[in-house]
CHARMM internal coordinates of N, CA and C (Angstrom, degrees):
IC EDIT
DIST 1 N 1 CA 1.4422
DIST 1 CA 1 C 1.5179
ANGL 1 N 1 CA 1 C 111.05
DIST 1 C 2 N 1.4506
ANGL 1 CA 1 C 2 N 110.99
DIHE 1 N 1 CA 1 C 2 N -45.69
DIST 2 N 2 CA 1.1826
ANGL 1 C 2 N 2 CA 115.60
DIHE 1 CA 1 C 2 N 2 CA -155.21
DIST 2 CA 2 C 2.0551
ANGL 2 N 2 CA 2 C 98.80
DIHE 1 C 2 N 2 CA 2 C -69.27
DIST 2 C 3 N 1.5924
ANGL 2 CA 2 C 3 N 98.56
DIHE 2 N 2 CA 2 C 3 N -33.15
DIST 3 N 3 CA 1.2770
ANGL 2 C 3 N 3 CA 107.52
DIHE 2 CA 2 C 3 N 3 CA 179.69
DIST 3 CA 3 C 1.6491
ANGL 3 N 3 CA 3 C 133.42
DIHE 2 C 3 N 3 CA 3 C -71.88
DIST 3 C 4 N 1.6165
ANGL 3 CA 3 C 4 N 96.49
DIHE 3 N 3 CA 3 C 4 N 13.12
DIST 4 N 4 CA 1.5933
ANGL 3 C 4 N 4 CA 112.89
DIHE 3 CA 3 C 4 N 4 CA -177.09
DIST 4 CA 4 C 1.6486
ANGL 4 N 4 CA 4 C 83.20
DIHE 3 C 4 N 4 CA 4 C -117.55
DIST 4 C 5 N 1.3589
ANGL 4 CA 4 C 5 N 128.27
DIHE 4 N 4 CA 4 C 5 N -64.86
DIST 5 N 5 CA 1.5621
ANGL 4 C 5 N 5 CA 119.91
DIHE 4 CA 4 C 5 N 5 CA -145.74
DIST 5 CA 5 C 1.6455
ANGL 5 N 5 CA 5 C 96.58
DIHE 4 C 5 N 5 CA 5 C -84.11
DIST 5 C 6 N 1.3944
ANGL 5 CA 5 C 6 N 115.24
DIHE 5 N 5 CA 5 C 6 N -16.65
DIST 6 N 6 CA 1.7399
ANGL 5 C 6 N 6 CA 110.81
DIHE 5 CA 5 C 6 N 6 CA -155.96
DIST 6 CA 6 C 1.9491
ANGL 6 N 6 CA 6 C 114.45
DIHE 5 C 6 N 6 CA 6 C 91.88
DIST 6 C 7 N 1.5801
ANGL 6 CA 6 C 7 N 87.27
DIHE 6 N 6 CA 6 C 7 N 170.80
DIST 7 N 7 CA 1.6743
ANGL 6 C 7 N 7 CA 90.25
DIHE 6 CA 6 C 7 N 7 CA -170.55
DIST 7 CA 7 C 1.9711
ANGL 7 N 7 CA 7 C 86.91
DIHE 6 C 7 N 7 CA 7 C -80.72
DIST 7 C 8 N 1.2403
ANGL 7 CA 7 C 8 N 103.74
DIHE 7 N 7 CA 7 C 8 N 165.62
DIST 8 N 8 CA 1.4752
ANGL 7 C 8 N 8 CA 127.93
DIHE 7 CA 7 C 8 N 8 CA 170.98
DIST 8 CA 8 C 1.5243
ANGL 8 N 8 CA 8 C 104.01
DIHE 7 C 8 N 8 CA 8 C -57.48
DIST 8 C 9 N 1.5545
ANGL 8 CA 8 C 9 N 122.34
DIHE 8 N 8 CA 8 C 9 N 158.96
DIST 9 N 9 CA 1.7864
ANGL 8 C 9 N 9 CA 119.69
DIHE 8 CA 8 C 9 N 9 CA 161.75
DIST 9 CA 9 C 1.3604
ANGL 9 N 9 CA 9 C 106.35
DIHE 8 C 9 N 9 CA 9 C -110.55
DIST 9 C 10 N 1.4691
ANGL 9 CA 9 C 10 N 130.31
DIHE 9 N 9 CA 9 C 10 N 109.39
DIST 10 N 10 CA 1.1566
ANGL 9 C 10 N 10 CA 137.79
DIHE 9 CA 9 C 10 N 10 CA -172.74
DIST 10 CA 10 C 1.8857
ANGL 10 N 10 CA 10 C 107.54
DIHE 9 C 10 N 10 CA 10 C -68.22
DIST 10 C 11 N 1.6806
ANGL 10 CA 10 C 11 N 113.96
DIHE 10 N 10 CA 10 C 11 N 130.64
DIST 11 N 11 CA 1.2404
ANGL 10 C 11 N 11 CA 108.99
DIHE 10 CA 10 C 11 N 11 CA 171.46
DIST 11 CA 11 C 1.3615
ANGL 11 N 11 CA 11 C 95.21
DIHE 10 C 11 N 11 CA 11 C -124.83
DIST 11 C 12 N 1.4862
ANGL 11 CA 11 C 12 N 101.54
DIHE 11 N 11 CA 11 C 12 N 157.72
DIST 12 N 12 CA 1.4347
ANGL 11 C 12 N 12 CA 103.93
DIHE 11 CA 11 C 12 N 12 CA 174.84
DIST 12 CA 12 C 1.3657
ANGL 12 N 12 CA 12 C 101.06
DIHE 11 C 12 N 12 CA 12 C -103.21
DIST 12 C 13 N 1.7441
ANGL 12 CA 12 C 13 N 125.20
DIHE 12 N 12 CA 12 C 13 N 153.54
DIST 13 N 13 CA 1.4859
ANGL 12 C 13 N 13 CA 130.75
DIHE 12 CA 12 C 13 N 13 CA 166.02
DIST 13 CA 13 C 1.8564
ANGL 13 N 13 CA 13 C 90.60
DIHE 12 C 13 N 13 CA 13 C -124.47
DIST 13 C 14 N 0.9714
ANGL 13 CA 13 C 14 N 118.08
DIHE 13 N 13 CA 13 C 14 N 5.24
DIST 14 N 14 CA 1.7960
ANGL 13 C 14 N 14 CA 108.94
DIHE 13 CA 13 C 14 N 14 CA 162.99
DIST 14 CA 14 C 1.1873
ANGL 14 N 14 CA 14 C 107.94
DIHE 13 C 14 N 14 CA 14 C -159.90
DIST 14 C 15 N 1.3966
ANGL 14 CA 14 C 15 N 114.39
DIHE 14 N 14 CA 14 C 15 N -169.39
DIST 15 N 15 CA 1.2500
ANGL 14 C 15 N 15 CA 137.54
DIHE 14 CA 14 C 15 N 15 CA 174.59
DIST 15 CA 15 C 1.5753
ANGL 15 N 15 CA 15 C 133.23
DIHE 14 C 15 N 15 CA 15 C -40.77
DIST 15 C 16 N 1.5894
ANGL 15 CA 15 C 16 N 108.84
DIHE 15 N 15 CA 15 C 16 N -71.95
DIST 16 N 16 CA 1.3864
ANGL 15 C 16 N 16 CA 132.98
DIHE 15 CA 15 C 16 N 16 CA 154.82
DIST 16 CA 16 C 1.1828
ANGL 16 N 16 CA 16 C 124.98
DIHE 15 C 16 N 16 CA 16 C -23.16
DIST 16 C 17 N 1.0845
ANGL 16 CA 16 C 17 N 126.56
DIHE 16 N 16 CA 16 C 17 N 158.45
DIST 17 N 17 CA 1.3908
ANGL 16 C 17 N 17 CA 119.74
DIHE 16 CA 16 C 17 N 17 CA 151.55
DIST 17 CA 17 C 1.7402
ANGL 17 N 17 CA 17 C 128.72
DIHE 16 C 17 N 17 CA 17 C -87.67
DIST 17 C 18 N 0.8760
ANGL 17 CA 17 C 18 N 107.88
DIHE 17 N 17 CA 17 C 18 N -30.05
DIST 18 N 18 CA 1.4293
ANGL 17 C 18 N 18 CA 110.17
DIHE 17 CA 17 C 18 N 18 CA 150.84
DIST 18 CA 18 C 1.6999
ANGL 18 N 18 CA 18 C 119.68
DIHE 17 C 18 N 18 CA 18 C -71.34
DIST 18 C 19 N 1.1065
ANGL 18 CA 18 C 19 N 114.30
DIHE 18 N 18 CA 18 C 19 N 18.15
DIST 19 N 19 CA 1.2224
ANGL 18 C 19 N 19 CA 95.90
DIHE 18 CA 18 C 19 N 19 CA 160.88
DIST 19 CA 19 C 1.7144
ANGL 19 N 19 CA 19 C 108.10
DIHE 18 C 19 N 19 CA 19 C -127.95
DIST 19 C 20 N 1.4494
ANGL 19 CA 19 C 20 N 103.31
DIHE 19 N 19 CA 19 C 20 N 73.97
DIST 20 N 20 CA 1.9322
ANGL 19 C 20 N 20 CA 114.24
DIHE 19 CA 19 C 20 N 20 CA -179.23
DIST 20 CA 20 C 1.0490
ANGL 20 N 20 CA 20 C 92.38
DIHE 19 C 20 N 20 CA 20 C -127.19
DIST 20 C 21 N 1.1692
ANGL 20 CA 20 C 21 N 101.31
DIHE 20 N 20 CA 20 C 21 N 160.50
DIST 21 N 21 CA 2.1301
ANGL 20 C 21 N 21 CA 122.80
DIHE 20 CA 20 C 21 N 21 CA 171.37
DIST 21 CA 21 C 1.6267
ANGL 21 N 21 CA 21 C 107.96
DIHE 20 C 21 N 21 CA 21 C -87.39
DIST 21 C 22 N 0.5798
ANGL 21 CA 21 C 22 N 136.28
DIHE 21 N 21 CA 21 C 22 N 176.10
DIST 22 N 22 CA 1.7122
ANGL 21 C 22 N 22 CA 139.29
DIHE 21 CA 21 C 22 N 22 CA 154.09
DIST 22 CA 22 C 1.6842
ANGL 22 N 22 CA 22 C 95.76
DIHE 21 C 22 N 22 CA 22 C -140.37
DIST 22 C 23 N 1.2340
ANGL 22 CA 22 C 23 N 97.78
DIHE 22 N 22 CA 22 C 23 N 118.92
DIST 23 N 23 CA 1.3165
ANGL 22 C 23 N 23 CA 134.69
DIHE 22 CA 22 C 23 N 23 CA 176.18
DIST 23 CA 23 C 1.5694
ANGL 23 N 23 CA 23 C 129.46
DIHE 22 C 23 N 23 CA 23 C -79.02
DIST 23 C 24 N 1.3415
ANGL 23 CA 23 C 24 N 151.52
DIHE 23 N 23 CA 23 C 24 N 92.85
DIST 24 N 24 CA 1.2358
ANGL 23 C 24 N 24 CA 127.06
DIHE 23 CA 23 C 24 N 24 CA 166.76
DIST 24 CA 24 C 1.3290
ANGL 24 N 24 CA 24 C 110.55
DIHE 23 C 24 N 24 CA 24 C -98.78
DIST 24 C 25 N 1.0342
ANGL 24 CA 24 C 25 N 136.18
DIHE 24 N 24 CA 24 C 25 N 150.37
DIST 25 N 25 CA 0.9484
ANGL 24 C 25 N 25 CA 148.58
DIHE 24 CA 24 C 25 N 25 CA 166.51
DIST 25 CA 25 C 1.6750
ANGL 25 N 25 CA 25 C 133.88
DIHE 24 C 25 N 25 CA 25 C -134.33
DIST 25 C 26 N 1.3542
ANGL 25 CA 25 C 26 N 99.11
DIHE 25 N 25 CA 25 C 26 N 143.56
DIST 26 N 26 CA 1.5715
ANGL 25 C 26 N 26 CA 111.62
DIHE 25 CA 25 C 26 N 26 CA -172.78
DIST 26 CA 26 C 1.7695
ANGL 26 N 26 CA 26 C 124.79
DIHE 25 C 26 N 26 CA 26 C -64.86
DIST 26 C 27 N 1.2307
ANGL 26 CA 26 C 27 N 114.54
DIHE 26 N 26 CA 26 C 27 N 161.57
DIST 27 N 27 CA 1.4087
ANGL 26 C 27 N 27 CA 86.36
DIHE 26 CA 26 C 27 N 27 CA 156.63
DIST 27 CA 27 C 1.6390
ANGL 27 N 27 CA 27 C 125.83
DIHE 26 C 27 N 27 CA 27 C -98.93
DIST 27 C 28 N 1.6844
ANGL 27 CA 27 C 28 N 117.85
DIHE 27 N 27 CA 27 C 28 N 6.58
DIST 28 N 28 CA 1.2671
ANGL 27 C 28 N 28 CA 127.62
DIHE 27 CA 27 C 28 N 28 CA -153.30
DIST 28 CA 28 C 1.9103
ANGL 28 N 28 CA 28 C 88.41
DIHE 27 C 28 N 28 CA 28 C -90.19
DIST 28 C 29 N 1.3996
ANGL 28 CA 28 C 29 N 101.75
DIHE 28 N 28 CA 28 C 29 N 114.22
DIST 29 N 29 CA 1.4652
ANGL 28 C 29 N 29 CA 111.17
DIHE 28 CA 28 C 29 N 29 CA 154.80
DIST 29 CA 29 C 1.9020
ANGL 29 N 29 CA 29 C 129.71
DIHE 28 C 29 N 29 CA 29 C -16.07
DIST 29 C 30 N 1.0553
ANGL 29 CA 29 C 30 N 108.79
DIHE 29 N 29 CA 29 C 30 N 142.68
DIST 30 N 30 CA 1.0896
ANGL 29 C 30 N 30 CA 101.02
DIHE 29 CA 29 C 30 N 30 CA 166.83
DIST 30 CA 30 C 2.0441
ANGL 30 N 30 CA 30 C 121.89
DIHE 29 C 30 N 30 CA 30 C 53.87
DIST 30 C 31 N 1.2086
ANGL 30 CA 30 C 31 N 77.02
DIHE 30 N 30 CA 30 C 31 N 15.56
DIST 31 N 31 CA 2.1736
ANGL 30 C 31 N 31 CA 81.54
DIHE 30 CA 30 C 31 N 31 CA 179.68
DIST 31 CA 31 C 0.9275
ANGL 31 N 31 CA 31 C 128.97
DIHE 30 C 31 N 31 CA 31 C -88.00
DIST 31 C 32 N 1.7141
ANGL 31 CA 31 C 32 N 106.24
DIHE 31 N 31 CA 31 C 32 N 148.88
DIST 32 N 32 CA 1.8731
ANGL 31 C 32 N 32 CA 116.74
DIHE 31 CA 31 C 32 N 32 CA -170.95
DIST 32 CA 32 C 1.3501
ANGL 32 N 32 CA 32 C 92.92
DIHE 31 C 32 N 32 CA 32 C -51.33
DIST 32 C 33 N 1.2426
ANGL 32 CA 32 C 33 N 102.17
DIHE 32 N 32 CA 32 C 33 N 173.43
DIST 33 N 33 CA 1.5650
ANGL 32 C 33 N 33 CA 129.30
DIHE 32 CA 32 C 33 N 33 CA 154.36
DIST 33 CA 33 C 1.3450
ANGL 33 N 33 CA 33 C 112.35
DIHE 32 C 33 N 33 CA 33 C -111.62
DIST 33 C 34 N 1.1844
ANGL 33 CA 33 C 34 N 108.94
DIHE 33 N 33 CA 33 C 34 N 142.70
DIST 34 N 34 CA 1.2765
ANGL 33 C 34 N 34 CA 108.52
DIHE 33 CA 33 C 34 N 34 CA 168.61
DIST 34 CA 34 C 1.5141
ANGL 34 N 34 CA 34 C 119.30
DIHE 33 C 34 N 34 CA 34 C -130.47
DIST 34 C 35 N 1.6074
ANGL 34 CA 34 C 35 N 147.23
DIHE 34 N 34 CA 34 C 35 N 131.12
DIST 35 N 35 CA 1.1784
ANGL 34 C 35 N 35 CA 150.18
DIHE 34 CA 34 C 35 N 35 CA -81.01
DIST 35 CA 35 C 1.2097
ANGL 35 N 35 CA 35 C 89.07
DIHE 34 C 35 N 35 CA 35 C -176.00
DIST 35 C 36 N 1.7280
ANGL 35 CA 35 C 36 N 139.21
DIHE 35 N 35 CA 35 C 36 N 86.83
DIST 36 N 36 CA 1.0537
ANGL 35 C 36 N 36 CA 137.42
DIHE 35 CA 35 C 36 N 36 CA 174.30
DIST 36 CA 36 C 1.4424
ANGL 36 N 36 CA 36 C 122.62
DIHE 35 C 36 N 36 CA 36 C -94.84
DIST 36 C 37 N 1.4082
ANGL 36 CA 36 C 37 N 134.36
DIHE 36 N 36 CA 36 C 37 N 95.98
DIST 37 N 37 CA 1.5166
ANGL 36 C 37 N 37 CA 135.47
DIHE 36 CA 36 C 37 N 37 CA -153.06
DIST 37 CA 37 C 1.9005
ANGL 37 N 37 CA 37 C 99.63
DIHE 36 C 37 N 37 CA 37 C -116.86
DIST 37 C 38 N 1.1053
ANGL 37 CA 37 C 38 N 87.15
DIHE 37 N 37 CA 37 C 38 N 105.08
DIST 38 N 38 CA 1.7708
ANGL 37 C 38 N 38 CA 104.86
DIHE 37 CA 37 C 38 N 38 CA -175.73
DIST 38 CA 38 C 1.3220
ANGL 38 N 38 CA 38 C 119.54
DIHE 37 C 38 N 38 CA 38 C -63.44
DIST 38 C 39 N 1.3020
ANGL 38 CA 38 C 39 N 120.51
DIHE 38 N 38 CA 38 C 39 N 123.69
DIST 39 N 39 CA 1.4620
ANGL 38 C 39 N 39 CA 126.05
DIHE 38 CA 38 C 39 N 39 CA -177.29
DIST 39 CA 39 C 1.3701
ANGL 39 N 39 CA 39 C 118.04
DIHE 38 C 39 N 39 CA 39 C -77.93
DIST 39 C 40 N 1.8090
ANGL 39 CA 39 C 40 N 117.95
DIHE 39 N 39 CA 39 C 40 N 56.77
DIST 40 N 40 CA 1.2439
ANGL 39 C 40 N 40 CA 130.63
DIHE 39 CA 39 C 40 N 40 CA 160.11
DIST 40 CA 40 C 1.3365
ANGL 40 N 40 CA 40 C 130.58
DIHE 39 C 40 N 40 CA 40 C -73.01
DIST 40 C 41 N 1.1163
ANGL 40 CA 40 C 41 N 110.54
DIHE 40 N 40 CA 40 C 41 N -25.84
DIST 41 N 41 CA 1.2562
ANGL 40 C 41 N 41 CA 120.54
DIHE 40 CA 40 C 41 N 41 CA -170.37
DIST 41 CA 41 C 1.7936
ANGL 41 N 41 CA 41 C 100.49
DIHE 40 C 41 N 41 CA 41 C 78.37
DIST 41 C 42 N 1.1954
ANGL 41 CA 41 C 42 N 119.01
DIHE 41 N 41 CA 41 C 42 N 45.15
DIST 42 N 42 CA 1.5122
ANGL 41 C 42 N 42 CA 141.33
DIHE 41 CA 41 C 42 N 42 CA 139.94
DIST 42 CA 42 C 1.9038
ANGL 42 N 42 CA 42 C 78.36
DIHE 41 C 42 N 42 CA 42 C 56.81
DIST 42 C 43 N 1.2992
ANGL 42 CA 42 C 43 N 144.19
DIHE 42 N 42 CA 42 C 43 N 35.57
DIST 43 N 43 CA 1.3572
ANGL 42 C 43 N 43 CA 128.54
DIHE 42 CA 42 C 43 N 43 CA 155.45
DIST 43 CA 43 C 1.1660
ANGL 43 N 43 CA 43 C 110.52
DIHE 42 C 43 N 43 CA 43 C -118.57
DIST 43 C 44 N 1.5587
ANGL 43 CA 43 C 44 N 137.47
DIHE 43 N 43 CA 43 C 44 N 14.93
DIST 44 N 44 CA 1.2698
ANGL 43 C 44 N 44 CA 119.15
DIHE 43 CA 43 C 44 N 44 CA 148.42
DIST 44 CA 44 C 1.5954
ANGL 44 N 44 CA 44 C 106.48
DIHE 43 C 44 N 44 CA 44 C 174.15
DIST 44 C 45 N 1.3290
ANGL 44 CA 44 C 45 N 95.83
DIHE 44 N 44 CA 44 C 45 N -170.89
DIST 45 N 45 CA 1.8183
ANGL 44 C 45 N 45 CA 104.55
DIHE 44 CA 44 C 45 N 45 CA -154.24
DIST 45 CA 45 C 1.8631
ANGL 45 N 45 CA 45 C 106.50
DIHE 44 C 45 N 45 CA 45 C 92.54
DIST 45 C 46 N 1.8704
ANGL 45 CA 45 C 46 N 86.39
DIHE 45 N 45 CA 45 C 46 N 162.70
DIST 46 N 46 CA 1.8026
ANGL 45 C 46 N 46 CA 92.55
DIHE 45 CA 45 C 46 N 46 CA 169.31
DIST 46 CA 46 C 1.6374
ANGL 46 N 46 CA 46 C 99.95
DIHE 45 C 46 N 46 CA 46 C -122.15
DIST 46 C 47 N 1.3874
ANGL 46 CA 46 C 47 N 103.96
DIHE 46 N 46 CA 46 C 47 N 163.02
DIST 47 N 47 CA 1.2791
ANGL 46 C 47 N 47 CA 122.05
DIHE 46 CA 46 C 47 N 47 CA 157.98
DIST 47 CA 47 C 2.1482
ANGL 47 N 47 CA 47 C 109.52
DIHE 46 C 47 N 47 CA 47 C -36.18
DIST 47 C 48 N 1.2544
ANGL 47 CA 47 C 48 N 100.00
DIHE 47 N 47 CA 47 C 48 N -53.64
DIST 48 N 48 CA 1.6167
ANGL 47 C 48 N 48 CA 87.61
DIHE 47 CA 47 C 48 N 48 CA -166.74
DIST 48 CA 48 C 1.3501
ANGL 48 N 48 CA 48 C 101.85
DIHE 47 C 48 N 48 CA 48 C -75.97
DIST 48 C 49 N 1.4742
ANGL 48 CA 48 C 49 N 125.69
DIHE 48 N 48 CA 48 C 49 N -8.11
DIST 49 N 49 CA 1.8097
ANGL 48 C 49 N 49 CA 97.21
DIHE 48 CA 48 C 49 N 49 CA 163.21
DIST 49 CA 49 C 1.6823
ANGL 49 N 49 CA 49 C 116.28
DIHE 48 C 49 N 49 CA 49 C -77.02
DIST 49 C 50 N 1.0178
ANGL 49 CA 49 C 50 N 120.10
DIHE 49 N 49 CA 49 C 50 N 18.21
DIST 50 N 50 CA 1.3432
ANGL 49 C 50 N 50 CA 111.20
DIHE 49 CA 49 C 50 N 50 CA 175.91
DIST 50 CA 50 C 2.0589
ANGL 50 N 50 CA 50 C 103.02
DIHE 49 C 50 N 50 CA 50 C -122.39
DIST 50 C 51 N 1.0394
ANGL 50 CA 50 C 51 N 105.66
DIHE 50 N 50 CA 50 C 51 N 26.85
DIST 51 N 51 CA 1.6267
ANGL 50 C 51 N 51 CA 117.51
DIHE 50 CA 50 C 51 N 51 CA -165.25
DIST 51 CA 51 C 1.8649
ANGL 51 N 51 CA 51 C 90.16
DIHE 50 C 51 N 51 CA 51 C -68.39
DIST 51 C 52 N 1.3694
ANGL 51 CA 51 C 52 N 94.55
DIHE 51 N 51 CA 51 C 52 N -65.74
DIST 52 N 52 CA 1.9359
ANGL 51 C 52 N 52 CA 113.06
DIHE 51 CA 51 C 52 N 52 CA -177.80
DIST 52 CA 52 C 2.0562
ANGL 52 N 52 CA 52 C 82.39
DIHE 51 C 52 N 52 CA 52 C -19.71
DIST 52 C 53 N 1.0350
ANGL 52 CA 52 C 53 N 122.61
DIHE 52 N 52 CA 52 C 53 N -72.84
DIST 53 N 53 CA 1.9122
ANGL 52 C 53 N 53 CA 118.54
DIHE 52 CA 52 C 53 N 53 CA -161.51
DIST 53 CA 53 C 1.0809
ANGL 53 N 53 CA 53 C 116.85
DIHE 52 C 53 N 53 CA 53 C -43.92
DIST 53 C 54 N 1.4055
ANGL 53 CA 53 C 54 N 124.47
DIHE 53 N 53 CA 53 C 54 N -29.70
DIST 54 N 54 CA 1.8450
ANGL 53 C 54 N 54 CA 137.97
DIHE 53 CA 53 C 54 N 54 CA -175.89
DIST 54 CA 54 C 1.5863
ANGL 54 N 54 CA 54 C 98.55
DIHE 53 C 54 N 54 CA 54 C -51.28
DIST 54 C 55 N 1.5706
ANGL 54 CA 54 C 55 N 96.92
DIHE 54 N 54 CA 54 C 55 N -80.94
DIST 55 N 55 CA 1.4704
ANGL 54 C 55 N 55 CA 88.40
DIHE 54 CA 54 C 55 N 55 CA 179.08
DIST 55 CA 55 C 1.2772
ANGL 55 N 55 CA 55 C 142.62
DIHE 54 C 55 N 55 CA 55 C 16.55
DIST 55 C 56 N 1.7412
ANGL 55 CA 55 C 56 N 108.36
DIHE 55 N 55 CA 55 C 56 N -100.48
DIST 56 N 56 CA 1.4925
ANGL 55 C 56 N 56 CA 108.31
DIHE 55 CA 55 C 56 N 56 CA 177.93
DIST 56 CA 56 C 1.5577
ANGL 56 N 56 CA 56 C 112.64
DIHE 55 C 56 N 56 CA 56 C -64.11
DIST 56 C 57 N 1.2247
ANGL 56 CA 56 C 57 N 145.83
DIHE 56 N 56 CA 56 C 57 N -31.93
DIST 57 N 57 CA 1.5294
ANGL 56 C 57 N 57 CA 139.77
DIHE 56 CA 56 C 57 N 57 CA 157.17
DIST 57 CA 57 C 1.4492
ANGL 57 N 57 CA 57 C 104.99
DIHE 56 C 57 N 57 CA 57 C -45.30
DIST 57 C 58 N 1.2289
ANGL 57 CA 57 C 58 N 127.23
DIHE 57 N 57 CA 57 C 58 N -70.26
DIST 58 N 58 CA 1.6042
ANGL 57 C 58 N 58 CA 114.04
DIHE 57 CA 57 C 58 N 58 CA 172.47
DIST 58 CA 58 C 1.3076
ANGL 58 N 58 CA 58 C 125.43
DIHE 57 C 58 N 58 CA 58 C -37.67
DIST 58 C 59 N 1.4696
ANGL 58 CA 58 C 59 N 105.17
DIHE 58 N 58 CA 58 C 59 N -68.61
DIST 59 N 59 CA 2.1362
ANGL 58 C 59 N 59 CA 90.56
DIHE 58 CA 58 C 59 N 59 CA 159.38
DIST 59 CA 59 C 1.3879
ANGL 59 N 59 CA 59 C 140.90
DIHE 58 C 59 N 59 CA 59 C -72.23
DIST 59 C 60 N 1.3777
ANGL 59 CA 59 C 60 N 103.96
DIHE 59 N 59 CA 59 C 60 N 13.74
DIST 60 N 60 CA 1.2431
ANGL 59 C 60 N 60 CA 113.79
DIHE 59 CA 59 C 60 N 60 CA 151.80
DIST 60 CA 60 C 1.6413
ANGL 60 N 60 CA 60 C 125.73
DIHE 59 C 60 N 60 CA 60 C -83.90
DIST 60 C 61 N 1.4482
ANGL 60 CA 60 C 61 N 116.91
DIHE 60 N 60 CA 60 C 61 N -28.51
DIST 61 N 61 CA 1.1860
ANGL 60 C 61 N 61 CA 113.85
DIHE 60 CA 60 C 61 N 61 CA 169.92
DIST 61 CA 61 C 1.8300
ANGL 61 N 61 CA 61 C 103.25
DIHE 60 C 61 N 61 CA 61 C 116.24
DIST 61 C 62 N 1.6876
ANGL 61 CA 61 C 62 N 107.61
DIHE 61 N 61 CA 61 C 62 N 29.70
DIST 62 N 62 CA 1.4214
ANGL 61 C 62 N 62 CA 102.27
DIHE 61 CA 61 C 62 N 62 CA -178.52
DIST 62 CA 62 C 1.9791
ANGL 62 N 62 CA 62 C 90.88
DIHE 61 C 62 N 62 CA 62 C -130.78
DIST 62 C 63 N 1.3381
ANGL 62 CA 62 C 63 N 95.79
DIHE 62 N 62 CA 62 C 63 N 164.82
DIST 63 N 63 CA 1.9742
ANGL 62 C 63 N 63 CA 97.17
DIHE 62 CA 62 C 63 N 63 CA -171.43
DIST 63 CA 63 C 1.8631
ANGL 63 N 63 CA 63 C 83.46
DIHE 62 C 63 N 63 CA 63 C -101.54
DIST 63 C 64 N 1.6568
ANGL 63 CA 63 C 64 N 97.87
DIHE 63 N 63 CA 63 C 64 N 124.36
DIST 64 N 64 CA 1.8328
ANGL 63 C 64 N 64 CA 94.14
DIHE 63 CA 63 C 64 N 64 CA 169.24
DIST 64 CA 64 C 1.4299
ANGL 64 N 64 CA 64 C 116.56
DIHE 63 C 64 N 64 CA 64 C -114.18
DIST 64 C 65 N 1.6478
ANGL 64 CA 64 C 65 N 100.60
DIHE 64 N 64 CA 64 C 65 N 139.25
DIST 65 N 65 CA 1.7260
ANGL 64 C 65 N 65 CA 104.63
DIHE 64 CA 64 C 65 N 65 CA -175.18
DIST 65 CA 65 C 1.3310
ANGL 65 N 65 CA 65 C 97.47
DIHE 64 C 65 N 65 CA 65 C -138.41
DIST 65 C 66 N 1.7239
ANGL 65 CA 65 C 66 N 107.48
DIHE 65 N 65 CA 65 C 66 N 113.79
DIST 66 N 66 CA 1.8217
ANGL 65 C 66 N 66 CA 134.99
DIHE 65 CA 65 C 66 N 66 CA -176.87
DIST 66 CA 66 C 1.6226
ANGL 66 N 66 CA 66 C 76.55
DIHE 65 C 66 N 66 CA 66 C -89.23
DIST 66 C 67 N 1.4315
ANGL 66 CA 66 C 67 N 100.62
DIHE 66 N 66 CA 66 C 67 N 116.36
DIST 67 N 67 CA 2.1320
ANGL 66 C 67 N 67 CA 114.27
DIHE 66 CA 66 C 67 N 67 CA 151.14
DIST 67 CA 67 C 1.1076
ANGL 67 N 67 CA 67 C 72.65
DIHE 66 C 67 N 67 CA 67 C -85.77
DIST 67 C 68 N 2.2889
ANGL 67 CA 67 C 68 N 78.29
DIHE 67 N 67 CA 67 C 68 N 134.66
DIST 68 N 68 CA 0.9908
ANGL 67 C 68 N 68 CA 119.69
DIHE 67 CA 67 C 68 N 68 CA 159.78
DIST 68 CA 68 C 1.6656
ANGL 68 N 68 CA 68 C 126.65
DIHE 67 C 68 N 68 CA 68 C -79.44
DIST 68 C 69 N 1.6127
ANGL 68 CA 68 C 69 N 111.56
DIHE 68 N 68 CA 68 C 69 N 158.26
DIST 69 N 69 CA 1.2093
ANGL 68 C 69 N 69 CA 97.76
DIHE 68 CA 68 C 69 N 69 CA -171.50
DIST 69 CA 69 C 1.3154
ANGL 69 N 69 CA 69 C 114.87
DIHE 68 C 69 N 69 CA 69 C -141.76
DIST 69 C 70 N 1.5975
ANGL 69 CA 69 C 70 N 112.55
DIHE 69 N 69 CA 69 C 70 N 63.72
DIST 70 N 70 CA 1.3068
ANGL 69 C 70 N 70 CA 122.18
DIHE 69 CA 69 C 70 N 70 CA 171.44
DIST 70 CA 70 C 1.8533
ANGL 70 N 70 CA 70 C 119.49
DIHE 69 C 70 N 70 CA 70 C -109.52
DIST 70 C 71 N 1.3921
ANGL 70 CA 70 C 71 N 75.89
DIHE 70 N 70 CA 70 C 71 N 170.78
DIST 71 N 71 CA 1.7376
ANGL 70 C 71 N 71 CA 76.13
DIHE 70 CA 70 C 71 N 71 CA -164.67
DIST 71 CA 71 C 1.4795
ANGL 71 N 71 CA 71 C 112.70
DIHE 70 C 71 N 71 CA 71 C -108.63
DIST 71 C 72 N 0.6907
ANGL 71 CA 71 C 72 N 149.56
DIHE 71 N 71 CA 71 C 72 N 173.79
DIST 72 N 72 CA 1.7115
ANGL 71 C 72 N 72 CA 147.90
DIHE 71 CA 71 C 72 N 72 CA 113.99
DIST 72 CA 72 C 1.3203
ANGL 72 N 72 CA 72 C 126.32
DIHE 71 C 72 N 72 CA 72 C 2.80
END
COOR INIT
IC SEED 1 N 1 CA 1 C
IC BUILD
């Protein structure tokens, strides 16, 4: 997968290291985002097990970012 869309662009919104986005992004101008928030109940898993979903949103022409959902 990762070898069709590319690796993710990591941003940080804190301190941690668990607290980055992983980013894919398109090359089509001007594109939605789309904001994938996992129905874990926010106590575990990472962002890159949900990478496999980017995909078809990336070749569709939208930038996808799975919040991550690890804890402490």
């Amino acid at each position: 997968m990762l070898s069709i869309i590319g690796p993710p662009q990591r941003a940080a919104y804190g301190s941690a290291e668990i607290e980055k986005l992983d980013i894919y992004k398109t090359r089509r101008p001007n594109a939605p985002i789309i904001a994938y928030i996992h129905g874990g109940a926010w106590r575990g898993g990472r962002s890159a097990q949900n990478a496999y979903i980017a995909e078809p949103f990336v070749k569709a022409g939208a930038h996808f970012v799975p919040i991550g959902l690890q804890t402490m």
